[in-house]
C-alpha positions in Angstrom: 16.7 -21.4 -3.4 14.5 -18.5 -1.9 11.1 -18.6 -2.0 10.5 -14.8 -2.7 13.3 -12.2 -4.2 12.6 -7.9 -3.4 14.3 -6.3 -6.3 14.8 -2.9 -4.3 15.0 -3.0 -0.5 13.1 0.4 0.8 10.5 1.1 3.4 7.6 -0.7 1.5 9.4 -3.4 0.5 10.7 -3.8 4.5 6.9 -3.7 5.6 6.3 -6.1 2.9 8.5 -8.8 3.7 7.7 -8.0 8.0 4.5 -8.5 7.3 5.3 -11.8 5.6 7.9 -13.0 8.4 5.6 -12.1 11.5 2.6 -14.1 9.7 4.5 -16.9 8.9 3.9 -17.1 5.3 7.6 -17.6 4.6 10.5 -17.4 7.0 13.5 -14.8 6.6 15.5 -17.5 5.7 13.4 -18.2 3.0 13.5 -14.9 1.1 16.2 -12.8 -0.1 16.7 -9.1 -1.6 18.8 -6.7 -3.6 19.4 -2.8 -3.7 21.7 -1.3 -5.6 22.2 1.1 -2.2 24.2 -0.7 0.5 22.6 1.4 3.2 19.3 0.1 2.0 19.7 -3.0 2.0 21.8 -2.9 5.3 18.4 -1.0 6.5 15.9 -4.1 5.0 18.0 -6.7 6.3 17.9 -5.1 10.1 14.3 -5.0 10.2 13.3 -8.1 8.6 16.4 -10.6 9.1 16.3 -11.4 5.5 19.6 -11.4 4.0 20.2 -9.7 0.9 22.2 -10.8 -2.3 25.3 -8.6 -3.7 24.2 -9.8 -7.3 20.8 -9.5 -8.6 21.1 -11.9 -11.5 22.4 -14.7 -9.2 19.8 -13.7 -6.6 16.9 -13.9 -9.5 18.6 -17.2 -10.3 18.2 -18.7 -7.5 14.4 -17.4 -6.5 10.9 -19.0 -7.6 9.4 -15.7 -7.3 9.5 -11.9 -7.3 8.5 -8.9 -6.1 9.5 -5.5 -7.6 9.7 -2.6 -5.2 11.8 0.5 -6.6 10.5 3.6 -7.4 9.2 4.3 -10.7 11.8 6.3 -12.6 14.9 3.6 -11.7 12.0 0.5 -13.0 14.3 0.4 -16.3 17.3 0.6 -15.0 17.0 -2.2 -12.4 15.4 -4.4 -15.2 17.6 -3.9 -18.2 20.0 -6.8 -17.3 17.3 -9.1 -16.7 15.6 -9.0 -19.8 14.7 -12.8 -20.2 15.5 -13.6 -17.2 12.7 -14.5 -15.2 11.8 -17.1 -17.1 8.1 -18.3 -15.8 8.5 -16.8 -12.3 5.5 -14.4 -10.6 6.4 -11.4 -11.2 4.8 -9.0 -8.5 5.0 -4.7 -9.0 4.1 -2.3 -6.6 5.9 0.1 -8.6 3.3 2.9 -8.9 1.7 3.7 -12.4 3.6 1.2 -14.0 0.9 -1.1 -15.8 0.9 -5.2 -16.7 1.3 -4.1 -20.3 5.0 -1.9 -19.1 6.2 -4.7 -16.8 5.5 -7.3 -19.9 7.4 -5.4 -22.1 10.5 -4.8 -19.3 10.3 -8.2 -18.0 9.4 -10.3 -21.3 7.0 -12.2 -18.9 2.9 -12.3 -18.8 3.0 -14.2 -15.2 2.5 -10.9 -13.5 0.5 -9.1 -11.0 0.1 -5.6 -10.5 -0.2 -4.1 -6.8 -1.1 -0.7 -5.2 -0.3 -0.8 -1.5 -0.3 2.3 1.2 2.2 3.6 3.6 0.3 1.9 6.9 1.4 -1.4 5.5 4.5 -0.3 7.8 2.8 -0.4 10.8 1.0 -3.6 9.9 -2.4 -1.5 8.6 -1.6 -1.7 5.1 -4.8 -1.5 2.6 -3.4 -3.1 -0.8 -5.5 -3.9 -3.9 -3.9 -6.0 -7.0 -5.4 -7.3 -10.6 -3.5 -9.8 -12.0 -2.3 -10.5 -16.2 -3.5 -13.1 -18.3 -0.3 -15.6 -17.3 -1.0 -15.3 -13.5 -2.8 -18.3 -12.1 -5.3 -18.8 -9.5 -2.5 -19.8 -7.0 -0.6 -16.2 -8.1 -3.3 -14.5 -7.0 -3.9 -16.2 -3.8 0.0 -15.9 -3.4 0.0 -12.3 -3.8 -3.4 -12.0 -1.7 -1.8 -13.8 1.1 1.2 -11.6 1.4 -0.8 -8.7 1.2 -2.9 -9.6 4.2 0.1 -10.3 6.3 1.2 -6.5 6.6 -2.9 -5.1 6.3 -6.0 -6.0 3.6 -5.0 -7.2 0.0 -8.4 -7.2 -2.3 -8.3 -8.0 -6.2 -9.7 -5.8 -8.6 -9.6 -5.2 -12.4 -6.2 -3.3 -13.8 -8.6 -0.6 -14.7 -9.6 0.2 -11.1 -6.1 0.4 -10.0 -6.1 4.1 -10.7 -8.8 4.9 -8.7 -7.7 2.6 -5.5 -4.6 5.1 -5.9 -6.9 8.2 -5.8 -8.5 6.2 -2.7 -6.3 4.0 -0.6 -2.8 4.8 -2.1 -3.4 8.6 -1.3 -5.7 8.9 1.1 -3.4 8.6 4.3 -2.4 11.8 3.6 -6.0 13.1 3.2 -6.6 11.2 6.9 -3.3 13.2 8.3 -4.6 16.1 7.1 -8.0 14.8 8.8 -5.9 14.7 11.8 -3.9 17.7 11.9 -7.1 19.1 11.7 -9.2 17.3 14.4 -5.8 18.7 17.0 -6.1 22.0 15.9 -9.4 22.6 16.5 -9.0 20.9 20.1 -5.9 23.2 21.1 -8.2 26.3 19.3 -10.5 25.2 22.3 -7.9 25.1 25.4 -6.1 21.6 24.8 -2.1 21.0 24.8 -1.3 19.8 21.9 0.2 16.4 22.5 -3.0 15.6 24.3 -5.4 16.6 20.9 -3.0 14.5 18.4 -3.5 11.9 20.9 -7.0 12.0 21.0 -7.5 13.1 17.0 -5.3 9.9 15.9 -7.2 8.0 18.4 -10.8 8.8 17.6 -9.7 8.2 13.7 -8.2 5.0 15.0 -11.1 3.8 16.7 -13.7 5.1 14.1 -12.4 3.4 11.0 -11.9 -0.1 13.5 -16.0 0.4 14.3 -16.5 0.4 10.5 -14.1 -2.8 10.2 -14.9 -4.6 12.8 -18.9 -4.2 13.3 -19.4 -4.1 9.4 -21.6 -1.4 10.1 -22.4 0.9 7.2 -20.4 4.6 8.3 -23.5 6.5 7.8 -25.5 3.9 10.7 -22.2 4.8 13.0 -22.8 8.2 12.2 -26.3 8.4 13.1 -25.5 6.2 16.1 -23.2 8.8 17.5 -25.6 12.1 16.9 -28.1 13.6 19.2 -30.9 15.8 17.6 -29.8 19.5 18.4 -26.7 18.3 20.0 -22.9 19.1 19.6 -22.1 16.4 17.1 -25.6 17.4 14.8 -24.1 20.7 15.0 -20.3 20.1 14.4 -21.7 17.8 11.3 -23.8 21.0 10.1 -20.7 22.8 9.9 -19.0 20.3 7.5 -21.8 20.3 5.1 -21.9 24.2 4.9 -18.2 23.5 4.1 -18.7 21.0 1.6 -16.8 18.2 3.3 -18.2 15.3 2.1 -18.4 16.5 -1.9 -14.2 18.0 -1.2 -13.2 14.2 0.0 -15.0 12.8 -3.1 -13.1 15.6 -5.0 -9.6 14.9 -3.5 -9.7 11.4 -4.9 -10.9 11.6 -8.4 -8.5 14.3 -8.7 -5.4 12.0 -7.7 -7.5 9.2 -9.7 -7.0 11.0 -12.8 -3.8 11.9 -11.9 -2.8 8.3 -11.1 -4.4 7.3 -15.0 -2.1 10.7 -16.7 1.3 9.0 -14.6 0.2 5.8 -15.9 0.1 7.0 -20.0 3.4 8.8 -19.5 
């Protein structure tokens, strides 16, 4: 009997159950997975070395719990045979938008927990936040928490926050990327190849947000830390407040907040 079942086999999911294998939480032995796309699951099995079922209902069968990883639109499909199914396994989603209140209704089970990871969880740098439902016990939450750490950060929150973590965590790699892109630009605007600026753009991010991590310094101490009076940072920093950095960042995530919360009604 396997210890954990994927229901879809994709990128996240692969990170998921890496992250899970390299930490020792479970072996690949001891998980399993299914996609209905044999190259997917081909894919999952050749990064993680854990096998993966041809039937879904005799892989839910056999498994004490699950985690659900398709995308959003293919959420009823993928569940329609297994209405009943899961008797009083965890059930854990990081199907975006899709809320405890959906999955109850698709799954016919209240022993769930909702998750919202982000796209570093592949490289081990995940940041994933979950709130569990009324059925899901202490020991699901520490379950889910623990796999969550293994490929990044997993924090608990209320269902109601979840919306805004997307706005934050689930969306904001691309607002560090853009970050990025940006940071190399303006070094080959001033003379640099650009292989050398996107090394040393990703790098400074890389080493800034590890500062904040790892010192549990507050970012505005860092900042000060790092800026001379009259000196090129005080002036690079007076440019982004003329620019309205700061206020366009906030902006950038409330705005895929209640974007996240519109998905979420539909």
């Amino acid at each position: 009997m396997s210890k954990l079942l994927f229901i879809g086999a994709g990128k996240m999911a692969s990170a998921i159950a890496g992250g899970i294998v390299q930490s020792g939480v479970f072996s690949a032995g001891e998980m399993t997975a299914f996609d209905i796309n044999p190259a997917a699951a081909a894919a999952f099995t050749a990064a993680t070395g854990v096998p993966c079922s041809a039937a879904i209902e005799t892989a839910l069968a056999e498994a004490e719990k699950v985690l659900i990883a398709v995308k959003p639109q293919y959420l009823e499909s993928a569940l329609a045979s297994l209405q009943g199914a899961f008797g009083d396994k965890l059930i854990i989603s990081i199907v975006a938008g899709v809320t405890l209140e959906t999955l109850a209704h698709l799954t016919g089970s209240k022993k769930l927990i909702r998750v919202m990871p982000n796209t570093p969880a592949l490289v081990g740098k995940g940041a994933a936040a979950f709130a569990g439902g009324t059925g899901a016990s202490e020991d699901d939450l520490k379950f889910a928490s623990d796999i969550f750490n293994a490929a990044g950060i997993g924090l608990q929150v209320p269902e109601k926050l979840l919306d805004a973590v997307t706005g934050l965590s689930g969306s904001g790699p691309a607002y560090v990327f853009e970050f990025i892109q940006a940071l190399a630009d303006g070094g080959v605007a001033e003379g640099l190849p650009r292989d050398i600026a996107l090394q040393l753009a990703a790098q400074t991010v890389l080493g800034a947000a590890a500062m904040v991590l790892e010192t549990g310094t507050h970012p505005a101490v860092l900042k000060d830390q790092v800026t001379s009076p009259g000196g090129t940072t005080s002036r690079g920093l007076e440019k982004l407040a003329e620019k309205g950095f700061s206020g366009t960042v906030l902006q950038a995530v409330r705005a895929a907040s209640s974007r996240s919360a519109e998905l979420g009604k539909k």
